[in-house]
N, C-alpha and C positions, 0 to 999 in steps of 0.2 A: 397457732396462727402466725405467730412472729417466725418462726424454722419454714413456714409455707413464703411468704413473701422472700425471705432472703434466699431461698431455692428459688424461687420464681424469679428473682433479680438475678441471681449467678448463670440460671438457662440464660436469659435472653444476656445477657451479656457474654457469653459462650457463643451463642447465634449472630449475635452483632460483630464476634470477630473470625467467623467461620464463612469462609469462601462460599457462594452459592452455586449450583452446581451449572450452571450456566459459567459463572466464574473458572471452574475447576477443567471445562473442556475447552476453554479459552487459553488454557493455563498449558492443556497437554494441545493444543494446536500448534505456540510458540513455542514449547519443546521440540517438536516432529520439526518447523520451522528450522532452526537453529543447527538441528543432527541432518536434515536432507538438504538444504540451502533451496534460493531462492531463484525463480527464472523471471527475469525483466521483460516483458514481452513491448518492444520495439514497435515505433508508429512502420506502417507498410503503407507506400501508396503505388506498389505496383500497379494495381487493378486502375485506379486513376490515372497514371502516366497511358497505358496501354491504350484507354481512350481517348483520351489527348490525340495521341499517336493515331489511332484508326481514324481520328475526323482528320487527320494534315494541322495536326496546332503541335507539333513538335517540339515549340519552342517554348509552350507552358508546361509540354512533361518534361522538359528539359531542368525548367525553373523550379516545378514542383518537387524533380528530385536530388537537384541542391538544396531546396529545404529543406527537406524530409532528412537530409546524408547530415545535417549539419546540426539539425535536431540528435539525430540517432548519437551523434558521435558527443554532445553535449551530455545526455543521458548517461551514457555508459562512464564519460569522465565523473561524473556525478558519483554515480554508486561506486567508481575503485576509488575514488579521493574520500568518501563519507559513509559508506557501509560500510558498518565492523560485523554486524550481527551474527551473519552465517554467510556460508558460503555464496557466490552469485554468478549465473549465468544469464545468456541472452539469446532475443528469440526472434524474430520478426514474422512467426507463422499465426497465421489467426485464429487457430486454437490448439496452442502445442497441450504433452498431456507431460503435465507434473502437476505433486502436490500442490505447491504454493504459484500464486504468481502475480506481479506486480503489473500492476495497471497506471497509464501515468495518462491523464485527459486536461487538457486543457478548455474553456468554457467563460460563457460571459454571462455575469446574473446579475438582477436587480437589484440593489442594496433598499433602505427604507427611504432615501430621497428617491426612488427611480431613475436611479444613475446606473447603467452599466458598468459593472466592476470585471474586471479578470481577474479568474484563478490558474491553480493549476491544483488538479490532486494525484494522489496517489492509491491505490486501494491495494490493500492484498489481502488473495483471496486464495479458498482451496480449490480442489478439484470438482466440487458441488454449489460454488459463487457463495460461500458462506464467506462473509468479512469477515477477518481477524482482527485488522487495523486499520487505518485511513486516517491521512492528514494532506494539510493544503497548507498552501499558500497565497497573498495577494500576489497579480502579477501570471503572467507568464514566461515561462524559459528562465525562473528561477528554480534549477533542478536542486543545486547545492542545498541551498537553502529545505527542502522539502524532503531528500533524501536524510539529511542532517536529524531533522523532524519525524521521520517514520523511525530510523535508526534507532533514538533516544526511547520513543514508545515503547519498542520489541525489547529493547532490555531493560526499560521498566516493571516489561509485564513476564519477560523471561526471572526477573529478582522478583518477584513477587511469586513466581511459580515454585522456584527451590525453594520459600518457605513451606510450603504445603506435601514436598514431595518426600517419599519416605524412602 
């Protein structure tokens, strides 16, 4: 009875420090990650300037697309000043085709007073919207800061991968 119990404790403590298999294709996701690099897919607001433009408001697709250029160009400083992960490219198609791909949305949600908060997040995902990773931040057009943040994740879970990998 006593050799049952301490086998029965050494399994599940075996199981307690054994990746779950959910864990383990999370593990080989941020590998493939890492060896193929990452494509940032870029806000586009062509399609809204061009409207703009068809009704005679010219001068909002004007403005909307020094937003949009001033955003894009913040982004990309963003990831060559704080992405070390793997390699990085960028995209402005709306639905280019690579594995991985970084999603950046900015958004306004309720917190528990009913107060409007802004974020901003990040998502990446593969080529079948499967999340790998995601993080935020408060605020918007805090890219540093959020790229900083996904960054530290992916080689979290990249050093937790080379333990497991043989």
């Amino acid at each position: 009875m006593k050799n049952t119990i301490i086998l029965l404790f050494i399994t599940m403590l075996f199981q307690a420090c054994s990746p779950t298999l959910s864990q383990l294709k999370s593990f080989d996701s941020v590998v493939l990650l890492k060896e193929n690099g990452l494509l940032v897919s870029l806000p586009n607001t062509q399609v809204e300037q061009e409207t703009y433009k068809k009704y005679g408001q010219s001068e909002k697709a004007k403005k909307l697309a020094e937003k949009t250029n001033e955003k894009v160009k913040k982004i990309m400083n963003a990831f060559t000043n704080n992405y070390t992960f793997s390699s990085v490219g960028f995209s402005t198609e709306t639905k280019p085709k690579y594995n991985y791909i970084a999603q950046i949305t900015e958004s306004e949600i309720e917190d528990s007073n009913d107060r409007l908060k802004k974020i901003t997040e990040i998502k990446i995902i593969d080529n079948e919207n499967n999340i790998l990773e995601k993080a935020f931040v408060n605020g918007q057009g805090r890219y540093d800061n959020l790229i900083k943040s996904i960054n530290k994740k992916l080689w979290n879970k990249y050093n937790k991968a080379q333990k497991y990998l043989k």
